[in-house]
LUMNU-45298 format. One line per field, with one value per residue (C-alpha): residue number from 1; residue in three letters; x, y, z. Coordinates in nm, 2 decimals, padded with zeros to 4 digits, always signed. Each point is the difference from the previous one (the first is absolute). Example, Ala and Ser with C-alpha at 12.3 -4.5 7.8 and 13.67 -1.06 7.14 Angstrom:
// LUMNU-45298
num	[1/2]
residu	[Ala/Ser]
c1	[+01.23/+00.14]
c2	[-00.45/+00.34]
c3	[+00.78/-00.07]
This chain:
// LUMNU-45298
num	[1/2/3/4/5/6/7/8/9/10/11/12/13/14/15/16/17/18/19/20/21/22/23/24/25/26/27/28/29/30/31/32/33/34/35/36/37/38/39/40/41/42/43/44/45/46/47/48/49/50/51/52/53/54/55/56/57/58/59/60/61/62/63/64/65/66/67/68/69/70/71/72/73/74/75/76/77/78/79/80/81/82/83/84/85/86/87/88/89/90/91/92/93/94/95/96/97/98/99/100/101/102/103/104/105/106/107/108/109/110/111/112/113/114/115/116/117/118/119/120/121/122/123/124/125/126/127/128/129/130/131/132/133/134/135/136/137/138/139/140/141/142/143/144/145/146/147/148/149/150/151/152/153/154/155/156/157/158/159/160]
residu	[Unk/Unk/Unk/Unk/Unk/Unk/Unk/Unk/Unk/Unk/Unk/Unk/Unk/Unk/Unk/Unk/Unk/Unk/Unk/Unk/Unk/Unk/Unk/Unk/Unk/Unk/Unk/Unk/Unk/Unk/Unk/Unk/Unk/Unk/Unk/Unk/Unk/Unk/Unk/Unk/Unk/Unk/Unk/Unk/Unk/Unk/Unk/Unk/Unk/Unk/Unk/Unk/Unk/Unk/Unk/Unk/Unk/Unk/Unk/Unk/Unk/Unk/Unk/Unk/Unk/Unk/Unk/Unk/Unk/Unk/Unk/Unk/Unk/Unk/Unk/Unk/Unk/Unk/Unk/Unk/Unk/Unk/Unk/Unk/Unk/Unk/Unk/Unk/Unk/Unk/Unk/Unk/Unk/Unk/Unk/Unk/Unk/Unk/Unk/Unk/Unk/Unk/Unk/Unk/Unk/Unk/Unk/Unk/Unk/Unk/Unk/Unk/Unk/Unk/Unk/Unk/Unk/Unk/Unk/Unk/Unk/Unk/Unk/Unk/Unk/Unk/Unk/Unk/Unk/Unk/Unk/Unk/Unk/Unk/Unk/Unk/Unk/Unk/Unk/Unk/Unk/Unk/Unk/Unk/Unk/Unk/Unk/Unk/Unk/Unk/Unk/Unk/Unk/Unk/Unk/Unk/Unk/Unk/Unk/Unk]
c1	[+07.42/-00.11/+00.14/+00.33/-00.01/-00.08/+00.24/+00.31/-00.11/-00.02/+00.33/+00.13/-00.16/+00.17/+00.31/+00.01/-00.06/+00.35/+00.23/+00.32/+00.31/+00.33/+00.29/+00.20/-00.28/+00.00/+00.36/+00.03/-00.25/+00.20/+00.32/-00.17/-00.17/+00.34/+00.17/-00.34/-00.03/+00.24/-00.29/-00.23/-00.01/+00.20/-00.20/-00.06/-00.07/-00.42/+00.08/+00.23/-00.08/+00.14/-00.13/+00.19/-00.02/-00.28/+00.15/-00.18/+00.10/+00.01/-00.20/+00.33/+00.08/-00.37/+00.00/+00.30/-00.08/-00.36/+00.28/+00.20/-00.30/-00.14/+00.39/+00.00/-00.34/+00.14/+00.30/-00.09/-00.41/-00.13/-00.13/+00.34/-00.10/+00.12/+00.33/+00.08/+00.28/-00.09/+00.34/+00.17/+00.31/-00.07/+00.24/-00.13/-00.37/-00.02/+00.10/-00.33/+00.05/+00.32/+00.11/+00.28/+00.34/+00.11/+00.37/-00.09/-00.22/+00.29/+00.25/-00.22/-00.10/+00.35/+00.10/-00.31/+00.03/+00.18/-00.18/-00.33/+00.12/+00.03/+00.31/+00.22/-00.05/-00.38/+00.03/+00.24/-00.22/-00.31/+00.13/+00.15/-00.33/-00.25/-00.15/+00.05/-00.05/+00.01/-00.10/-00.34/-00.08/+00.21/-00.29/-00.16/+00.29/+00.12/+00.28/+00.15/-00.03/+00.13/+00.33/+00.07/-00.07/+00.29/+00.19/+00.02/+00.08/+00.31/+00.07/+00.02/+00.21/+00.25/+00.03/+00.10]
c2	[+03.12/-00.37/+00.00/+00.09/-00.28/-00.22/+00.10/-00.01/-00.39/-00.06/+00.18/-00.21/-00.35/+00.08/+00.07/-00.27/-00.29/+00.16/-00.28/+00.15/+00.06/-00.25/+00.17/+00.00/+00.16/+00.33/-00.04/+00.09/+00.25/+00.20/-00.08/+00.18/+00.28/+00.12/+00.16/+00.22/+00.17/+00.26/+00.08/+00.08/+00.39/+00.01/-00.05/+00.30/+00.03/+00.10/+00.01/-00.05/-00.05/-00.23/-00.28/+00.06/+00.11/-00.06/-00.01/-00.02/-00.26/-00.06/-00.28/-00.19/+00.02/-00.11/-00.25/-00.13/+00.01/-00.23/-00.23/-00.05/-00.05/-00.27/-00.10/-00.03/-00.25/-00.21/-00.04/-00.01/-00.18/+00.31/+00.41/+00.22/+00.15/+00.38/-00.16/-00.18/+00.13/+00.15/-00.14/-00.35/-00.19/-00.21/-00.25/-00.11/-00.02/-00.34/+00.10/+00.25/+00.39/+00.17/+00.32/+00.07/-00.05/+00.37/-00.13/-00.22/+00.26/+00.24/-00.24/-00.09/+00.37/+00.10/-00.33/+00.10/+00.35/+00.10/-00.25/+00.16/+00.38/+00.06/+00.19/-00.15/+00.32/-00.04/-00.41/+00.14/+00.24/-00.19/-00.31/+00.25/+00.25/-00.27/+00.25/+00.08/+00.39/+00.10/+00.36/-00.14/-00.09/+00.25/+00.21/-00.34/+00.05/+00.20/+00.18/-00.26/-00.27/+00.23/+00.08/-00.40/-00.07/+00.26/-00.11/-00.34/+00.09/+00.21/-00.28/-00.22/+00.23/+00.00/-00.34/-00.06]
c3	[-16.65/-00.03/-00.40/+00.12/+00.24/-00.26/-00.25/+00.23/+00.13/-00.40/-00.01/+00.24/-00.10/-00.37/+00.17/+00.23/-00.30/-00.16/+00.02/+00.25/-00.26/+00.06/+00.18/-00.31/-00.20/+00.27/+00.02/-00.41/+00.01/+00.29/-00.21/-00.33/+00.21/+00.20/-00.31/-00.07/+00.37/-00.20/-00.16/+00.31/+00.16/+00.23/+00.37/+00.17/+00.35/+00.11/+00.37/+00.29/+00.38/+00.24/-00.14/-00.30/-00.36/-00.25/-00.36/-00.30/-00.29/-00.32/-00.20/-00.01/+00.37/+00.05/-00.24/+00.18/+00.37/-00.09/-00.16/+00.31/+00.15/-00.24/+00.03/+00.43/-00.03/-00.28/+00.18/+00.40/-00.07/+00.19/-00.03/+00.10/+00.35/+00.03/+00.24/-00.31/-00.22/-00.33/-00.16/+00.18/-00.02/-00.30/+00.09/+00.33/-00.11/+00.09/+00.38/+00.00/-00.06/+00.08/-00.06/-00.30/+00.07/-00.07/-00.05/-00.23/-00.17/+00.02/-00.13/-00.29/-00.04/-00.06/-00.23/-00.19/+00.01/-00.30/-00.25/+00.13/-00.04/+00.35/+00.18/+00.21/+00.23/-00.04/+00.13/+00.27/+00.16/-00.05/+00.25/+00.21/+00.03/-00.04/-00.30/-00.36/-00.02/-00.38/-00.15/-00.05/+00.32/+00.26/+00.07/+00.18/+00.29/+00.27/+00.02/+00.26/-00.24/-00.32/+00.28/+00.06/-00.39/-00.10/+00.25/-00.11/-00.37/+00.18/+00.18/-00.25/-00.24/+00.30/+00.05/-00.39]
């Protein structure tokens, strides 16, 4: 017991003495890792209760999340408390943490969304729904969600 006590305050004395990495430094290493989450099994849900769902995640995903986090202290001189947002407006990071502006996401979502492969459908029913449901990943939702998802890809075939 007292060797594992040891080796985890070594652990955490070696990790402590790593210099923190610039934003811009975490900010390219997100930009590189993005394009390989693709490449991650898709998450599958463990459990579900009221308190919500437990996914798993791929090394990608993972490798991502930690990033944000790294991303949150560089940026905001502090740990991200679990009320802090995973993902913030970028923009108005000098004003403190505030949450995405989803019609500026949408809007640059749907500029975007052709050069990056995405459908115009796909954009549409994203903002609208709030999710992204894919073949992949429809076994994570209910049927509620799956009904509001098609919904919006009908809507959105009506409305051009």
């Amino acid at each position: 017991m007292r060797k594992r006590r040891k080796r985890s305050k070594a652990r955490k004395q070696k990790n402590s003495r790593r210099l923190p990495r610039s934003k811009e430094r975490i900010e390219s290493e997100i930009e590189a890792l993005i394009p390989r989450l693709s490449e991650d099994p898709p998450p599958e849900v463990v459990s579900e209760d009221a308190a919500g769902r437990t996914v798993t995640i791929g090394p990608n995903m993972k490798k991502l999340l930690l990033l944000q986090q790294e991303l949150f202290k560089a940026v905001f001189g502090r740990e991200q408390g679990p009320n802090d947002l995973l993902f913030w407006n970028r923009d108005r990071e000098g004003e403190g943490v505030f949450p995405i502006d989803e019609e500026g996401l949408f809007n640059d979502l749907r500029r975007n969304a052709s050069a990056v492969g995405v459908r115009p459908d796909m954009a549409y029913a994203t903002n609208k729904t709030g999710m992204i449901i894919t073949e992949k990943n429809h076994h994570m939702f209910s049927e509620e969600d799956k009904r509001r998802w098609e919904e919006a890809l009908k809507e959105y075939k009506r409305l051009q």
